[in-house]
N, C-alpha and C positions, 0 to 999 in steps of 0.2 A: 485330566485335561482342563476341568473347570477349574481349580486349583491352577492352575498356569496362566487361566485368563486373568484372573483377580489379583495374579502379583504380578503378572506380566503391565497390567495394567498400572499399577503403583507404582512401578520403576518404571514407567515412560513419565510420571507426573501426574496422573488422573487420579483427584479427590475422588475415588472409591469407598464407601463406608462399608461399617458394615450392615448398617441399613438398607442400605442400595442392591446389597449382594443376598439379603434374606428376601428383600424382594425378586430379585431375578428369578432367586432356587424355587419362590413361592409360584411364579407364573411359567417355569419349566412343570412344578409337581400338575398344574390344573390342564397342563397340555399346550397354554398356549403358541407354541412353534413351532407345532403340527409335527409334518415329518418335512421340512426343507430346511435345508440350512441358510436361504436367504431371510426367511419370516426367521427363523434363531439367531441371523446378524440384527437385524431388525428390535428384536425384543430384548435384547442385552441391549443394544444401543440406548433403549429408549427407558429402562429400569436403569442403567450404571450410568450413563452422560450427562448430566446436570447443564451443561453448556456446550453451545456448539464449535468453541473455543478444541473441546478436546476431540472431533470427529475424527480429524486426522489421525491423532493417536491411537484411538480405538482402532482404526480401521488397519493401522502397521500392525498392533497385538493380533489383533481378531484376524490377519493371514498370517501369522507367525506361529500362532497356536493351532488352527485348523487346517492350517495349508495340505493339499494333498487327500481332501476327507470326500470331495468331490470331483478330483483328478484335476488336472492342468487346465483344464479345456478355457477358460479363463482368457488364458495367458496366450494361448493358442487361435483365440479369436482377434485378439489384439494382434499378434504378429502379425494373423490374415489378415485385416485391414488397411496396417501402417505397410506390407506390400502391397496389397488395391491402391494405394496411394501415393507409392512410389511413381518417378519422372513423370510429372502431369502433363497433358497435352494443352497446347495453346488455343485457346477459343478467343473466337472476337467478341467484346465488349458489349453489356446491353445496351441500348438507347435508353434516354429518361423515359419516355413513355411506357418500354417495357419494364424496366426494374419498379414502376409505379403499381403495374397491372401482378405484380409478386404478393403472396398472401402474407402477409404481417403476424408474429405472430408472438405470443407470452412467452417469457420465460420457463414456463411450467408448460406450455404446452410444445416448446420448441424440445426439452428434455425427453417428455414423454413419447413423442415420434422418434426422436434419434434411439430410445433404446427400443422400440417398436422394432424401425428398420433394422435395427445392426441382429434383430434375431431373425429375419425374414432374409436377409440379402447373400449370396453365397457367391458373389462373384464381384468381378471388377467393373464400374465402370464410367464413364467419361464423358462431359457433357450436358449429363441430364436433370433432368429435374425433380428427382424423388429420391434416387438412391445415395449412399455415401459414397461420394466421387469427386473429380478431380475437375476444374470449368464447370460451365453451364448455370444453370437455376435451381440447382439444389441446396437447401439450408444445411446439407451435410456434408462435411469435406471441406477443401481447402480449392486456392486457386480460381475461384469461381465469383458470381455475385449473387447475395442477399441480401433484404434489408434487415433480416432476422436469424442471423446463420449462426452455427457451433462450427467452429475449425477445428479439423482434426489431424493434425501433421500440418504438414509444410510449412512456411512461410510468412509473419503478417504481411500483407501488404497493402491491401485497400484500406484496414485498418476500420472494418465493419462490422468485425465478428461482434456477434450478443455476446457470446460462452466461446469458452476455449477448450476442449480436452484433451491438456497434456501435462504432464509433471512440470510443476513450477521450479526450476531450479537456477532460484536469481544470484548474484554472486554481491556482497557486499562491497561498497564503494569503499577504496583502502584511503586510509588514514595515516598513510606514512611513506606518500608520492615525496619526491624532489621539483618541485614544482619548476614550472619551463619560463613564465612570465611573475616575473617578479612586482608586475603592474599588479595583480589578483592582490600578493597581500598588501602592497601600498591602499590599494582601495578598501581593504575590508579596517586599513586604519580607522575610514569614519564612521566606523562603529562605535561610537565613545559617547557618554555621557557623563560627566564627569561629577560627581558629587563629595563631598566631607562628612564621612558616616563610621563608625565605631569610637576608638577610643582617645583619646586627643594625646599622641605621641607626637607631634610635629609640632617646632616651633613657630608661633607667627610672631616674625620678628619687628613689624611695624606696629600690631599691638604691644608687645613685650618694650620698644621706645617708647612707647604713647604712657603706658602708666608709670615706666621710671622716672619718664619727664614729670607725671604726677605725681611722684613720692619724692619731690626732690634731690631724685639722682639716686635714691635707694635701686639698685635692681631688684623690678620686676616679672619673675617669667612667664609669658601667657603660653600655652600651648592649645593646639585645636587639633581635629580631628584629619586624619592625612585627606588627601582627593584621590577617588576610586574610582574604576570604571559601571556604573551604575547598569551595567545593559546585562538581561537576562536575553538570550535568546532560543525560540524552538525551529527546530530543522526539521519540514516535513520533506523526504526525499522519496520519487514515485520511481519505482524501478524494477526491470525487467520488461519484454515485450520491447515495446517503440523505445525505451531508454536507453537500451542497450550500445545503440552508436555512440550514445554521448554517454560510456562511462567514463572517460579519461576527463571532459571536462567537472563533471561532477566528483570526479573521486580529488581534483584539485580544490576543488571547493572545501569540498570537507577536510581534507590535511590541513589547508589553512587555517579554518577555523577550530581544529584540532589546535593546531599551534601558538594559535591565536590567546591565551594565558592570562591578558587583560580582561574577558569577558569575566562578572562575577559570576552567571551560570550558562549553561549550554547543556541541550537535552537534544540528540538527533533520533531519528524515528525515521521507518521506512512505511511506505505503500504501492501500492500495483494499479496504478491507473487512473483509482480514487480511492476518498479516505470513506471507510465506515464505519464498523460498531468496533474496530479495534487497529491500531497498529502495533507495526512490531520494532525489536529492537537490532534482529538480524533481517536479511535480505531475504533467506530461505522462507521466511515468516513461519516457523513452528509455532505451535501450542504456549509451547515453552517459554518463547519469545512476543507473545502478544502483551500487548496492551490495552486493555476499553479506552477509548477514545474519551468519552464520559470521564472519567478519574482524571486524565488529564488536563481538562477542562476545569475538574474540580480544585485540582493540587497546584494550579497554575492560574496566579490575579492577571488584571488586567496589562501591569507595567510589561508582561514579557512582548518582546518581539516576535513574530514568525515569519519564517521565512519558507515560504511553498517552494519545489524547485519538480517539475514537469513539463511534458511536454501539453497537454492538456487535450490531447486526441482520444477519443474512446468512439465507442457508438452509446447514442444518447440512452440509451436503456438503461448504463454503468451510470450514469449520470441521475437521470431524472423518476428509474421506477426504485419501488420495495423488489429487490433480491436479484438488485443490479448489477451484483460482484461477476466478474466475466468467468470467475472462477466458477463453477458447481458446487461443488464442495466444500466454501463458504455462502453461508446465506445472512441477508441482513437486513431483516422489515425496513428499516428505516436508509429511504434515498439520499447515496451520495452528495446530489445538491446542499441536502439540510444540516450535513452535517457539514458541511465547507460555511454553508450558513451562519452555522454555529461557532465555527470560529472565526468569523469573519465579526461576528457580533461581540463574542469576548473580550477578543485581544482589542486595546488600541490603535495598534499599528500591525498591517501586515501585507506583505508582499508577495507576487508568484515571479519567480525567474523560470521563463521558458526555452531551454537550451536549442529549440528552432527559432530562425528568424521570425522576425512582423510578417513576411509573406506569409506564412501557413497560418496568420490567426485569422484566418478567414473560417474552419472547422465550425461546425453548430456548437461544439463542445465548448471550443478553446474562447467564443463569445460570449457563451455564457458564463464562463468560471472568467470572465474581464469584469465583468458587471460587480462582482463579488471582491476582487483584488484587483489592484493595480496591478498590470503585467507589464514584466523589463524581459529583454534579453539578458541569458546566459553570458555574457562579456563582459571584458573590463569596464567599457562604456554604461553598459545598462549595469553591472554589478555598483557601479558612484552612483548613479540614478537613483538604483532601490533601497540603497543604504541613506542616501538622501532623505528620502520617504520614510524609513523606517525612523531615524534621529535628528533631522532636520526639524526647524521649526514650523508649525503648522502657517500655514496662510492666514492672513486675519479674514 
């Protein structure tokens, strides 16, 4: 069975060595994993996982392998719950003064209650203020209000939750729509910057008169280098959750500048609400598909463009702490703010399209990621705007 973790592991992509794996066998022989098999997920993770890049992975092998060694019950608690959860009852709305009088609370410490309760709670219920339920003042569940909450099923809708816990399963924005407004690619024409760079195949035929006139009539041919579209651009796209309504305008986005052929480079990349210590290159964000944030900052000078494309809603937690991510299951010391920071400092030029109107940038979030990036509308109107901004000439 140990043997099934160690290749099972290397066929999901986890750098396992065999260093890694003398150490694990070394702190299995000294006892450390007692007799639970949660301290034994534990102590593999933290001897085999080098990065937290591979958690997910580890954690598909490590119930693939052991599944069954401590019965379902697992699985069983989870169905209980997501039925406690089921058709929530309607409660009326706090006042400001009451949602103010709610205890605020860490990331860490908002986790360590929610698995508290879910082993204490044995029933359903609605309303309240401690258990995992549906309304009320509980930071657990859905349907409700906190200023520090983990949702669990249902619905976003006040668009408050700290954490989320449920399977992320975003769908990639397609690249091979039939677009509906043929205005999208006329604007993403001024994308251009036009330069004379590689090898001189093009005749210039006002120089090639200029020097025959000078060799008295001898021709001779000048040639120069042809004119290219000089524009490199990066596509950071935030999706899943709140993005969901606006897949069809984003996935139009991206066909076009899929098809778009004149850019000399184009690199698109996905994120979930905000960017941290890595994006991906699919929607699902596996392991597989990540990217450090960092190396693209490295691999990528100043001339390139970005183009940010969310809605820029979160609760400020996702935003402005260490280990913001709304996910659990990804952790990232370093806050989303700094690293928008960062590339707001790199790049020369760059831009957020946010596919809600100017009404909703009223959000604490969606103000402060303005401070950082010009924001346009998702439309053809704000799409010549941000493209403006992007290759247009700077103001003196």
């Amino acid at each position: 069975m140990f043997i099934d973790l160690f290749y099972g592991l290397r066929e999901a992509g986890v750098p396992v060595a065999i260093q890694e794996w003398q150490t694990f066998l070394r702190a299995l022989e000294e006892g450390l994993h007692g007799s639970s098999l949660l301290r034994f997920y534990h102590l593999g993770r933290a001897c085999l996982i080098k990065s937290e890049t591979y958690f997910d992975a580890y954690d598909r092998v490590f119930a693939r392998v052991f599944k069954g060694v401590e019965g379902a019950c697992g699985d069983d608690i989870t169905d209980m719950v997501l039925e406690w959860l089921r058709d929530p009852k309607n409660f009326p709305n706090l006042s400001p003064e009451e949602l103010a009088q709610l205890q605020r609370l860490s990331a860490d410490e908002l986790m360590q209650r929610f698995l508290e309760t879910l082993q204490k709670q044995t029933e359903r219920h609605d309303g309240g203020d401690r258990w995992i339920g549906t309304g009320g003042k509980s930071p657990f569940g859905h349907s409700g209000q906190h200023p520090t909450g983990i949702r669990v099923g249902g619905q976003s809708r006040g668009r408050s939750a700290m954490k989320v816990a449920e399977e992320r399963r975003f769908r990639d924005y397609r690249t091979d729509m039939a677009l509906d407004l043929r205005q999208l690619k006329v604007s993403l024409r001024r994308l251009r910057q036009l330069t004379r760079s590689g090898d001189a195949t093009e005749l210039d035929l006002d120089e090639t008169i200029d020097e025959t006139c000078k060799n008295a009539g001898e021709i001779e041919l000048v040639f120069r280098p042809p004119r290219r579209n000089d524009v490199r651009l990066l596509l950071l796209m935030d999706v899943g959750g709140t993005m969901e309504p606006y897949f069809e305008p984003v996935s139009q986005l991206l066909t076009a500048l899929h098809e778009d052929h004149s850019l000399r480079a184009f690199q698109p990349y996905y994120f979930h609400n905000c960017i941290y210590d890595q994006v991906y290159t699919g929607a699902r964000m596996l392991p597989a598909d990540a990217v450090p944030t960092g190396d693209i900052l490295r691999r990528l000078d100043s001339r390139w463009k970005v183009m940010l494309v969310g809605d820029a809603a979160m609760h400020p937690a996702e935003l402005m702490e260490p280990y913001g991510d709304i996910d659990p299951r990804r952790t990232s010391p370093t806050p989303g703010v700094l690293w928008l920071h960062r590339i707001a400092s790199h790049f020369d030029r760059s831009v957020w399209l946010n596919p809600e109107g100017p009404a909703y940038w009223h959000v604490r979030t969606v103000r402060m990621i303005r401070r950082l990036f010009p924001m346009f509308h998702l439309s053809v109107d704000g799409l010549t705007e941000a493209l403006q901004a992007l290759v247009g000439a700077r103001a003196a």
